[in-house]
C-alpha angles and dihedrals in degrees: 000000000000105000108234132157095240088205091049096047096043083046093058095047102043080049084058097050086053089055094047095045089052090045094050086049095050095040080056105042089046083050100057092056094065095050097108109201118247093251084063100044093082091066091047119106113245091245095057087060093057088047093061091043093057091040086052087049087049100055091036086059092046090056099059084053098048085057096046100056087041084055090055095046094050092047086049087045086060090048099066093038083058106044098249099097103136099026119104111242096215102047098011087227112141116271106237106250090234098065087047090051090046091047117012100202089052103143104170125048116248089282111042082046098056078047099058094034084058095042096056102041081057084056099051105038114094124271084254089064113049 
């Protein structure tokens, strides 16, 4: 069984929820400001409307990270409440304590991981591109 300190671990990934969740409250608060109201929008240069609509991707992408990364540390968070932290979830094989220390909501162990990494890029990639 991959040696780990549990407190430690749970420490640094409820640190990391506090950061995304403050990311995630200044990204949007930053994000309000440059909302120009539509009365002002016919002043506006055509560029700076393309400006707010690739900030506004931006923060839209980062989003979907942000809640990404808070999924896997939930899921990791449920590991160590039920015993299975360090064990990979799709071959049960110990996960190396190097990679957990590397990335504390690891769940799967390198493999599995490229595997699952593969298998979803393929999922997600056009009908042209497969």
């Amino acid at each position: 069984m991959a040696q780990y300190d549990a407190d430690k671990v749970r420490a640094q990934l409820e640190r990391r929820i506090e950061e995304i969740e403050s990311t995630r409250s200044r990204m949007h608060a930053e994000g309000d400001g440059t909302q120009a109201n539509e009365l002002a929008d016919y002043d506006q240069h055509p560029g700076d409307a393309g400006s707010d609509t690739h900030d506004q991707e931006i923060e839209a992408t980062t989003d979907v990270f942000l809640d990404e990364e808070r999924r896997r540390i939930g899921e990791a968070l449920t590991a160590l409440d039920d015993g299975t932290y360090g064990t990979c979830v799709v071959c049960g094989k110990e996960i190396p304590a190097g990679r957990l220390e590397a990335k504390p909501d690891a769940v799967r162990c390198v493999d599995d991981q490229r595997y699952f990494e593969g298998e979803h890029r393929v999922a997600n990639q056009p009908p042209t591109e497969r």
